[in-house]
C-alpha atoms as one frame of an Amber mdcrd trajectory, in Angstrom:
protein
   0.000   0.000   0.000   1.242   3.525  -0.972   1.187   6.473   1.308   0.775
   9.643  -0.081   4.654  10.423   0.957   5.690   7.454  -1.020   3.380   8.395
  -4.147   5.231  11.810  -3.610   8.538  10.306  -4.029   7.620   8.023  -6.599
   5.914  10.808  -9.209   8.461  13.156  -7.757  12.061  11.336  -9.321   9.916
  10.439 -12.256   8.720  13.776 -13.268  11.719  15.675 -12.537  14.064  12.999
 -14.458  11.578  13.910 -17.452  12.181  17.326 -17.220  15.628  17.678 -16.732
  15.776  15.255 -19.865  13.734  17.687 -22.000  15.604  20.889 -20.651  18.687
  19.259 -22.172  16.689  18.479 -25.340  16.229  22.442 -25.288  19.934  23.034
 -24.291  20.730  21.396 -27.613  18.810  23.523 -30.004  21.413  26.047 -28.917
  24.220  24.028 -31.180  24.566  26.412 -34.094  25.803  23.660 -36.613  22.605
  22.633 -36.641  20.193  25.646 -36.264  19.873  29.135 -36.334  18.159  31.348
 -34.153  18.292  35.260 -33.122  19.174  36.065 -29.461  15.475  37.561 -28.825
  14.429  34.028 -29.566  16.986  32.375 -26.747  15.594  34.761 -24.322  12.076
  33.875 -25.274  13.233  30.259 -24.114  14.784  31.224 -21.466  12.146  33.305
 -20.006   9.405  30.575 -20.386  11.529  28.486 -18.505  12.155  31.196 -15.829
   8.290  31.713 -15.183   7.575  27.821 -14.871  10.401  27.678 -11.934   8.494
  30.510 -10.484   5.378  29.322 -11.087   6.746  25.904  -9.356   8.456  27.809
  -6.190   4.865  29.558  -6.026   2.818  26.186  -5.377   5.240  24.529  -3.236
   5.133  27.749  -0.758   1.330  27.472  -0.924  -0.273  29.521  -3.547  -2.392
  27.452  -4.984  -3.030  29.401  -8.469  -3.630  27.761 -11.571  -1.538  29.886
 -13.689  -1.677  28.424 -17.469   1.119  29.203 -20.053   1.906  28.713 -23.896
   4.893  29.194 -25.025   5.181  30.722 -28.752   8.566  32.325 -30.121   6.851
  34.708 -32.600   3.866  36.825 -31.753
């Protein structure tokens, strides 16, 4: 039987191994043998990334917001 500490844990490494693994995926876009991009376009990325962490420090200290967020490079 799970406990909700356990489940925690569990969903916790899971999710967070995911993510790190796509934040490299991102990190990679940056190799310019392979792609070209402006510098408004890196902080666009960067940014995005920036408000989800805050967004994420935000719940765990208890504000409870659903804030949504798409991310689009041009307007």
């Amino acid at each position: 039987m799970n406990t909700k500490a356990e489940n925690f844990k569990r969903l916790a490494e899971k999710r967070v191994t995911e993510c790190v693994k796509k934040i490299r995926l991102i990190s990679n876009l940056s190799n310019k043998n392979n792609y070209e991009y402006t510098e408004e376009q890196t902080k666009k990325i960067i940014r995005a990334l920036e408000i989800e962490i805050l967004i994420l420090k935000e719940k765990f200290n208890g504000d409870s917001g659903d804030q949504e967020f798409t991310f689009k490079l041009d307007d």
